[in-house]
C-alpha positions in Angstrom: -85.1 -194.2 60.2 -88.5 -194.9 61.8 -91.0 -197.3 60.1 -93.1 -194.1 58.8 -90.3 -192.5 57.2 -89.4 -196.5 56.0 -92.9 -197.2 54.5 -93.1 -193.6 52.6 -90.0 -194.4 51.0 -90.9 -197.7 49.9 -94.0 -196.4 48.4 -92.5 -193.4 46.6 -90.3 -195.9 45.0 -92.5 -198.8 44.1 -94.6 -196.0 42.3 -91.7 -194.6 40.3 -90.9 -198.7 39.0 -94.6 -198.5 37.7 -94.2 -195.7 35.5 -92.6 -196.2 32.1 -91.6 -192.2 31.9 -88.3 -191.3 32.6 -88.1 -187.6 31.7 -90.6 -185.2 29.7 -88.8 -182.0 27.8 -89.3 -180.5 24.7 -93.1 -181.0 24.1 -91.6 -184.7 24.1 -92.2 -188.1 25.9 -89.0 -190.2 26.9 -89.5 -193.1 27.8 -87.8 -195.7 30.0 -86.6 -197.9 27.4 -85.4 -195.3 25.7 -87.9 -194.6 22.7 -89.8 -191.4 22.6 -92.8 -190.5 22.2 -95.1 -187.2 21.1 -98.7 -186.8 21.5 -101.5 -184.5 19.7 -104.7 -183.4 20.7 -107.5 -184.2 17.9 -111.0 -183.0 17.3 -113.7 -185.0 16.6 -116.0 -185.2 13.5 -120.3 -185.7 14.1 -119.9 -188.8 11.5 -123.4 -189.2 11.5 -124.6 -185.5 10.7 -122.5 -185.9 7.6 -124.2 -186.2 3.8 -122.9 -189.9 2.3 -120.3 -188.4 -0.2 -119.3 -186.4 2.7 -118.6 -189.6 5.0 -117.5 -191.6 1.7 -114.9 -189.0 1.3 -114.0 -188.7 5.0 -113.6 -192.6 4.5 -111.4 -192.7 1.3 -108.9 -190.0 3.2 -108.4 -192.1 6.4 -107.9 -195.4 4.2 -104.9 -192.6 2.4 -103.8 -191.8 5.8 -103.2 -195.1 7.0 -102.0 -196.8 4.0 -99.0 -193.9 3.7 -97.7 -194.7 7.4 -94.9 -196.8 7.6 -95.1 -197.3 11.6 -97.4 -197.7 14.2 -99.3 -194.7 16.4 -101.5 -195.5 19.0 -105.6 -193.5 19.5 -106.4 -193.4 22.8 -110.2 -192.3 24.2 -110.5 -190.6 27.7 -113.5 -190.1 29.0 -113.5 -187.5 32.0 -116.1 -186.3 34.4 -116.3 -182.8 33.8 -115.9 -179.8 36.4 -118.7 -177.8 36.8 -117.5 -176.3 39.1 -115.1 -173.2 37.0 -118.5 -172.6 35.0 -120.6 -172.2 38.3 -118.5 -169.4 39.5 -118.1 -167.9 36.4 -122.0 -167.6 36.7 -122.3 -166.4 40.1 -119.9 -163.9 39.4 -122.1 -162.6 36.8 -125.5 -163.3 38.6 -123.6 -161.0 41.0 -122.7 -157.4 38.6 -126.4 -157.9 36.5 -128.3 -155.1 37.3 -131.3 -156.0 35.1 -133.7 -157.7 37.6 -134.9 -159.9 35.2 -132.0 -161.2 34.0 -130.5 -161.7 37.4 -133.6 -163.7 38.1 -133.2 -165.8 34.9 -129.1 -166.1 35.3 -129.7 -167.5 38.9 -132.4 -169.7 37.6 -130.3 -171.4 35.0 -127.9 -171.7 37.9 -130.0 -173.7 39.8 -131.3 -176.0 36.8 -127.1 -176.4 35.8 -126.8 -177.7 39.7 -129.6 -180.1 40.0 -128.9 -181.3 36.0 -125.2 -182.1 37.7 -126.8 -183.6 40.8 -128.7 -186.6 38.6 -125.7 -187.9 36.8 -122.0 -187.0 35.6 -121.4 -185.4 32.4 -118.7 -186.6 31.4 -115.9 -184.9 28.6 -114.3 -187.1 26.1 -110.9 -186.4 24.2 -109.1 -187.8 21.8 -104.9 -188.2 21.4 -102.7 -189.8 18.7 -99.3 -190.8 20.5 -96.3 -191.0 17.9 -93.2 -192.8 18.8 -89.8 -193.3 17.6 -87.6 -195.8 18.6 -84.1 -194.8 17.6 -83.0 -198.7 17.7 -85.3 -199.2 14.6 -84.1 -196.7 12.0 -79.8 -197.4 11.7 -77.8 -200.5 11.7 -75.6 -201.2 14.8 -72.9 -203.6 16.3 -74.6 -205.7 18.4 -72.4 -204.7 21.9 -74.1 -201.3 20.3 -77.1 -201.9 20.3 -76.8 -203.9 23.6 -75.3 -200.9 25.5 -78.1 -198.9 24.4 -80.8 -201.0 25.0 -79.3 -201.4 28.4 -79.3 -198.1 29.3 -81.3 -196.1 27.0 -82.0 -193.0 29.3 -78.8 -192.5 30.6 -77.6 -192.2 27.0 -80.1 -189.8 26.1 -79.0 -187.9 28.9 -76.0 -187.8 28.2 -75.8 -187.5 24.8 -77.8 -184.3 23.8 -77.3 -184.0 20.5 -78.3 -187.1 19.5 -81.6 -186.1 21.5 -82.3 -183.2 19.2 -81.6 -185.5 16.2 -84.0 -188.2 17.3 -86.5 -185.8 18.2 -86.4 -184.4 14.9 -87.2 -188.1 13.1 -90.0 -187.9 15.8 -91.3 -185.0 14.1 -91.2 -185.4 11.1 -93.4 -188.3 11.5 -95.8 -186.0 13.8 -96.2 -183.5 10.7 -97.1 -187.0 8.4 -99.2 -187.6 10.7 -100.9 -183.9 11.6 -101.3 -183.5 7.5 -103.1 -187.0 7.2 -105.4 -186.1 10.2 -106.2 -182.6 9.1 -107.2 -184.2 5.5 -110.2 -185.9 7.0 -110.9 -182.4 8.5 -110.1 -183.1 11.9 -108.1 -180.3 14.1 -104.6 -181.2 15.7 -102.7 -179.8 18.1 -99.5 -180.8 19.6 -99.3 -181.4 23.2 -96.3 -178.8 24.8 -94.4 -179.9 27.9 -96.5 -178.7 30.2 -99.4 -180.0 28.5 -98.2 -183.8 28.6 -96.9 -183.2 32.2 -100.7 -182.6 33.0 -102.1 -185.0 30.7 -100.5 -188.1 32.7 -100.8 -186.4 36.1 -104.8 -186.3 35.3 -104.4 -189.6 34.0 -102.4 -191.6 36.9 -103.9 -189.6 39.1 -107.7 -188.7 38.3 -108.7 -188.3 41.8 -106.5 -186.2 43.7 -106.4 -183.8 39.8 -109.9 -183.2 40.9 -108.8 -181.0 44.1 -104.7 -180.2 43.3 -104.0 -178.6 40.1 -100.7 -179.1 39.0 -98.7 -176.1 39.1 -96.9 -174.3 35.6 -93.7 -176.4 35.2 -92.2 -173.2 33.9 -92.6 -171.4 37.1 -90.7 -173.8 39.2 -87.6 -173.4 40.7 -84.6 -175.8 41.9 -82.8 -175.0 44.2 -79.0 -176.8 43.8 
């Protein structure tokens, strides 16, 4: 094996031992120690637009959602520049089949102003998720050689076992639609991340560069060969 071959190797794996994902199916997360994990997308809410009772009420329903979970979620915040790019050619495109003069003067003037507004600084996109785990370990009593095996080798059980998959997956759930209900009270939209959705959420997110350039392609149109 030549050094090339040898170093590309090494890389590819020392990448893989960073990531704490072992498989993604069923609009759900597994992790590497064996817990899972889903994730909604959720709207935000102009707090400061909002009449007193309305942000008194908005606060009295998010102390109800919190107090009425009995395990953890995470927020997480991402802040992303945002491509132009798909919104310039959309204009162009129409700058292209106007056939008012006037208009196709104005469209190509707003163009230019979008271009140069671009030009002076980022504008950036923020979005917010709610990740929901479950760790199967938590919720049933076990023999400790049990529990050890498990622990040990979480995925590979998983695997393996299928149906206990589905049956986790449904306590994973159920706390999602606790958790969508309590959201949606405060008057926030929700929606749940699909596999393909999460594939590209943590392909953007471990790799924000090259996501720029390389879209990933629809998980559903791949094929393996065996």
């Amino acid at each position: 094996m030549s050094k090339e071959k040898k170093a590309k190797n090494k890389i590819s794996r020392s990448t893989q031992e960073f990531l704490d994902i072992a498989e993604i199916k069923d609009d759900t997360v597994i992790m590497k120690d064996g817990t899972l994990r889903s994730v909604i997308l959720v709207s935000s809410i102009n707090f400061s637009l909002k009449s007193e009772d309305e942000q008194n009420a908005i606060i009295a329903s998010y102390v109800r959602f919190l107090n009425n979970l009995d395990f953890i979620f995470q927020i997480v915040i991402q802040s992303r520049e945002l491509n132009i790019g798909v919104y310039i050619e959309y204009l162009e495109k129409k700058e292209k089949e106007q056939t008012n003069k006037l208009l196709k003067m104005q469209t190509g003037e707003y163009i230019e102003y979008i271009k140069e507004l671009t030009s002076i600084g980022k504008i950036m996109n923020k979005r917010f998720y709610v990740v929901i785990p479950y760790n199967p370990l938590s919720d049933k009593r076990k023999s400790f050689f049990s529990s050890l095996k498990e622990a040990i080798t979480p995925v590979r059980s998983l695997k393996l076992q299928e149906k206990k998959f589905q049956k986790y997956k449904t306590m994973l759930e159920r706390r999602l639609a606790s958790v969508t209900t309590g959201l949606e009270s405060m008057g926030v939209s929700t929606v749940r991340l699909d596999t393909q959705s999460l594939i590209e959420l943590y392909y953007k997110t471990y790799n924000p560069d090259t996501a720029k350039n390389q879209e990933l392609a629809d998980v559903r149109k791949l094929r393996v060969d065996i």
